[in-house]
N, C-alpha and C positions, 0 to 999 in steps of 0.2 A: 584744541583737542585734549581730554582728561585721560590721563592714562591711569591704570590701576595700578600700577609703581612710579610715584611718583617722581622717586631716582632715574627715572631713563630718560636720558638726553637725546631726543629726537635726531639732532643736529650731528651728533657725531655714531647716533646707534650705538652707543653704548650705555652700559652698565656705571652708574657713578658708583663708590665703592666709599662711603664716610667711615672714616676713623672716629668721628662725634655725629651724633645727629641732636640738634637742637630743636625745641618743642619751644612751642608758645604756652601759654597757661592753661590752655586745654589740654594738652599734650598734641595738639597735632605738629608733623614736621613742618618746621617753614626754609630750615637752612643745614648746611650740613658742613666737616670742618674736614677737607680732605689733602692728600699730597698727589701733586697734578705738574705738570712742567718743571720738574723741579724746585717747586716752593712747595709750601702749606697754605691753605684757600681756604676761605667761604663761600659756599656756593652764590650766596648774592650778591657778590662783589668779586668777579673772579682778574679785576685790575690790581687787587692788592696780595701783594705774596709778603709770608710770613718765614722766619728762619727757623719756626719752630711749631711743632701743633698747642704750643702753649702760648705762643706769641699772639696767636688766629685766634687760642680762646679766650685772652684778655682780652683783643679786639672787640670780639664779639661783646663781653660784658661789657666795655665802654663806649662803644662806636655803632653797634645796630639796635635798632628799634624788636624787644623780644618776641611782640606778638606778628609782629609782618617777618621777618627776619632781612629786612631790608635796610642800608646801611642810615644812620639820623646827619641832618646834614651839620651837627657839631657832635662832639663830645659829651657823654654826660657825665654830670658832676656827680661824683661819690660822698656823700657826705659820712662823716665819720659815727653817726647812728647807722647810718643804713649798713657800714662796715661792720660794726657788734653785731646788727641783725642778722648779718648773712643777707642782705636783700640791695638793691642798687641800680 
């Protein structure tokens, strides 16, 4: 079922409430960076808790695939051009 917000979590009727929301290269939303049980989350990995909303958002640039926002099953390597670029 498609909802028109796609923040609303069926399962619990509520409101998710991101602190980041993260876009693929279209801009659409694929994931979002929030504080939920007391940790910091990714919405599509809600196993991994963070101590910081900046912990969640290295994660995310090293750990999830940008256009699905769904987590990659290694690490990606940063190479030290893509660091100058800004891109990775």
């Amino acid at each position: 079922m498609n909802s028109p917000d796609s923040r609303l979590d069926f399962t619990l009727n509520t409101r998710l409430n991101f602190d980041v929301i993260l876009r693929d290269s279209e801009g659409r939303e694929v994931a979002g960076v929030l504080f939920i049980d007391g940790a910091w989350k990714i919405s599509t990995d809600p196993l991994s808790k963070f101590s910081t909303k900046d912990e969640a958002f290295n994660a995310w640039q090293n750990r999830f695939n940008h256009e699905t926002g769904m987590p990659l099953p290694y690490a990606r390597e940063i190479t030290r051009d893509a660091k100058k670029n800004g891109s990775g």
